[in-house]
C-alpha positions in Angstrom: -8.2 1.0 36.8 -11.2 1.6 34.5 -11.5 -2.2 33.0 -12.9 0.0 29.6 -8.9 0.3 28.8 -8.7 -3.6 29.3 -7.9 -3.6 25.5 -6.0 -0.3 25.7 -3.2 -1.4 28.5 -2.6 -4.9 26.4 -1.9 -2.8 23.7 0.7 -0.7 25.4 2.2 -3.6 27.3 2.6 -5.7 24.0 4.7 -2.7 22.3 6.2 -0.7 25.4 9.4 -3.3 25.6 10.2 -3.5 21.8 9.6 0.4 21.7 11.9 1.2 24.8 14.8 -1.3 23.7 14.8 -0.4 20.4 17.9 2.1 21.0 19.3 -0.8 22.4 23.1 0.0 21.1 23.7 -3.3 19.5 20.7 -4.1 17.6 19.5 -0.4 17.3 16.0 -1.7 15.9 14.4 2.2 15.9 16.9 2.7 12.5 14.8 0.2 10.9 11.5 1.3 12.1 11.4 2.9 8.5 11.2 0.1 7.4 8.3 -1.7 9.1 5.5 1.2 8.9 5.2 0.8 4.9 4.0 -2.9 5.6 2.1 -2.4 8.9 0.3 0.2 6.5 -0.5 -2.7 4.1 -0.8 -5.5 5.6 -3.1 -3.5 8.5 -5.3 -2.5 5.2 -6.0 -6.6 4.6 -6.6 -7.5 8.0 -8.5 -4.4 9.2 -10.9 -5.3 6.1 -11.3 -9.3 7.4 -11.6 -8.0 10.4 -14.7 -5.3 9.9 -16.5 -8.2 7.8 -15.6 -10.1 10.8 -17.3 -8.5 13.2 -20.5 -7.6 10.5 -21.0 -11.3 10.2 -20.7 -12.4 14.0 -17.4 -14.7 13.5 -16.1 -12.6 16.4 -16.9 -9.5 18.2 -15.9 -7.4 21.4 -16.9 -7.2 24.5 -18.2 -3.8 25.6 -17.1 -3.9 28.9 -13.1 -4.2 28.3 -13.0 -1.5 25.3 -13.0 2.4 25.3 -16.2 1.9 22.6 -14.6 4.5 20.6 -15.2 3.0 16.8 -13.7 3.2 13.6 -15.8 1.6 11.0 -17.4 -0.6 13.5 -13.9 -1.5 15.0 -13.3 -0.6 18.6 -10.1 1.7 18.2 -8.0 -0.5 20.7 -8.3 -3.5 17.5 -6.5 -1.2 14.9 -3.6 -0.7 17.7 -3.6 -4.4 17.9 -2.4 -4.7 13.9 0.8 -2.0 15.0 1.2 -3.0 18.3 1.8 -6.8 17.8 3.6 -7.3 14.4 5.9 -4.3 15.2 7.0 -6.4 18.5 6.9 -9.5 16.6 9.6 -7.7 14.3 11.7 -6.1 17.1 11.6 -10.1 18.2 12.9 -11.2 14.6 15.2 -8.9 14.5 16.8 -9.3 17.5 16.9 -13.2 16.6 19.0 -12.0 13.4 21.1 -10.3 15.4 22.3 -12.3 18.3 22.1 -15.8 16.6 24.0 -15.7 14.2 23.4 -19.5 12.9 20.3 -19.9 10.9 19.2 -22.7 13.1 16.4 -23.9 10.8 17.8 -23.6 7.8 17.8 -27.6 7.3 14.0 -27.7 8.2 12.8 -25.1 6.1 11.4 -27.0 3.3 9.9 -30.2 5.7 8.4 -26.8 8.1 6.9 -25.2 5.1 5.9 -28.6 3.5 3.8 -29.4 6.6 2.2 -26.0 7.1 1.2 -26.1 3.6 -0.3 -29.7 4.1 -2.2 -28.6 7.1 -3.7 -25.6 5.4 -5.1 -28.1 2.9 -6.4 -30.4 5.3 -8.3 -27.4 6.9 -9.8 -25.9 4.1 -10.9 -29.6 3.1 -12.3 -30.5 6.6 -13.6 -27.7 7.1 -15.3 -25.4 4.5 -18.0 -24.1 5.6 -16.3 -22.7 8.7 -15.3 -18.8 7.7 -12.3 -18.2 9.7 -10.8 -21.3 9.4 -11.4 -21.0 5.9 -10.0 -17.4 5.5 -7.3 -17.9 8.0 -5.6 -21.4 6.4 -6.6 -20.1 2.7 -4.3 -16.9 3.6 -1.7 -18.7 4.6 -1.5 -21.3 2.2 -1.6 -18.6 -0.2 1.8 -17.1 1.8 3.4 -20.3 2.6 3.7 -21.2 -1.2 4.5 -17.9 -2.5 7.4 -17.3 0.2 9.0 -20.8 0.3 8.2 -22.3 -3.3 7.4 -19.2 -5.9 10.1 -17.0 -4.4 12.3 -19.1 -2.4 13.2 -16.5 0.0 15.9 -17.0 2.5 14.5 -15.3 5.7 12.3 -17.5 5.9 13.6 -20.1 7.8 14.8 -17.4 10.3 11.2 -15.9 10.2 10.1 -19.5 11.8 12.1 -19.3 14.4 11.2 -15.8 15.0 7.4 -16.9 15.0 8.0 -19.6 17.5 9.7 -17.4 20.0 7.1 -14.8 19.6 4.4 -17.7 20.4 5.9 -17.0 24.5 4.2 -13.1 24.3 1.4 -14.5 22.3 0.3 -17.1 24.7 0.5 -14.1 27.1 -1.3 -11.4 25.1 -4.0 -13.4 23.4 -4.6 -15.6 26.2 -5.6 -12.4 28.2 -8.2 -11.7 25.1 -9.7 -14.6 25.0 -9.8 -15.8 28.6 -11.3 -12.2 30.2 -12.7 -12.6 27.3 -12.3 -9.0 25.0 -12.6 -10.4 21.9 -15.5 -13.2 21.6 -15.6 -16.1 19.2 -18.5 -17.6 17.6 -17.4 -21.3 17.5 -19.6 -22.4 14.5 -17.1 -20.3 12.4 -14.1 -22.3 13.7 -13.1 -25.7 14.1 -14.0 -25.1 18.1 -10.3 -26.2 18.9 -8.8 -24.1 21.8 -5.4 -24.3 23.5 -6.8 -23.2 26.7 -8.9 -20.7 25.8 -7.4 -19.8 22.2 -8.8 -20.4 18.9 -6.6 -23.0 16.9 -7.1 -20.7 13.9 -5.6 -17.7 15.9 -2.2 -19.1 16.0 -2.4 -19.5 12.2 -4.0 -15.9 11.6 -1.0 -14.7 13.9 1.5 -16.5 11.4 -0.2 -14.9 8.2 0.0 -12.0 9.4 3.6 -11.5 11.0 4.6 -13.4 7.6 3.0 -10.6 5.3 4.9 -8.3 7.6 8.3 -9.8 7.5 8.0 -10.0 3.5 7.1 -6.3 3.3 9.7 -5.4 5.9 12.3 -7.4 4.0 11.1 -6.0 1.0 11.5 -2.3 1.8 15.1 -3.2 3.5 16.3 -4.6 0.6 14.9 -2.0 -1.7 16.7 0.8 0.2 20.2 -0.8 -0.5 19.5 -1.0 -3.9 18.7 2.5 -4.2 
């Protein structure tokens, strides 16, 4: 294989198991598929703009080698795949979750989880402001963490952390691949320099930011349907 669709194959990897078990006959996920494009829509709109001002100012770019170099506004097609590909498998994971455990497991460690996420944000952004995408990426989530657990109380949201730490299995997988080949390229005096292996810290907090924003819009657009 061409190594230019390096990019292109993660993609289709990362969504072709959600996609085909989605008509699963007990979850049946692709009747709710309605109700995820609204927020990839959205929440792709945010990131897709962090991301282009990303790759303007050199936090990150891509390497040439593993993409098709077919652009959108200076954004190698295979990255705005990435922002369907990944939350929509992320949800098929979350979903699942709801469906087959049926006790909300971290119900009890909601408010300590949220607490502490919150807390670490703030240490970030304190410890580290002049670095952009730790900055962006904790400010983001604080921003989410207090609005979904404290402002609106919501009561996914508990089930959406265990969903995130089960989907941390794929992500090892997927942005390990990125980083380590590498396709995507980080410039380390915009981070805290951390890895796990060779991820980012900050990417496992950008990947919780935006699957949250997804869950909240896909809850939202569930909910809104049985009230219509």
């Amino acid at each position: 294989m061409n190594k230019q669709y390096t990019y292109l194959l993660i993609n289709f990897l990362t969504v072709f198991f959600p996609v085909a078990l989605s008509f699963d006959k007990r979850v049946q996920f692709y009747k709710r598929w309605k109700f995820i494009f609204p927020g990839l829509l959205c929440t792709g709109v945010l990131f897709l703009l962090w991301d282009y001002l990303f790759t303007i100012y050199d936090v990150w770019w891509f390497n040439p080698a593993y993409i098709t170099e077919i652009y959108f506004f200076n954004l190698p097609v295979e990255e705005l795949l990435f922002f369907i590909t990944v939350p929509f498998a992320c949800l098929f994971i979350y979903e699942c979750l709801n469906h087959y455990v049926k006790t909300d497991m971290l119900a009890g460690w909601k408010t300590v989880i949220s607490s502490t996420l919150a807390l670490l944000c703030v240490f970030a952004l304190i410890r580290y402001p002049d670095r952009v995408y730790t900055c962006i990426t904790f400010g983001l989530l604080l921003v989410l963490i207090v609005y979904a657990a404290f402002i609106r109380r919501v009561a996914y949201l508990s089930r959406f952390y265990l969903a995130f730490a089960v989907s941390l299995i794929p992500f090892y997988i997927v942005n390990g691949l990125l980083t380590a080949i590498p396709v995507v390229i980080y410039n380390d005096q915009e981070n805290m320099g951390i890895r796990i292996g060779s991820i980012p810290f900050e990417d496992h907090f950008y990947a919780m930011a935006m699957l949250l924003l997804n869950c909240m819009f896909f809850e939202y657009f569930k909910k809104k349907q049985v009230h219509e």
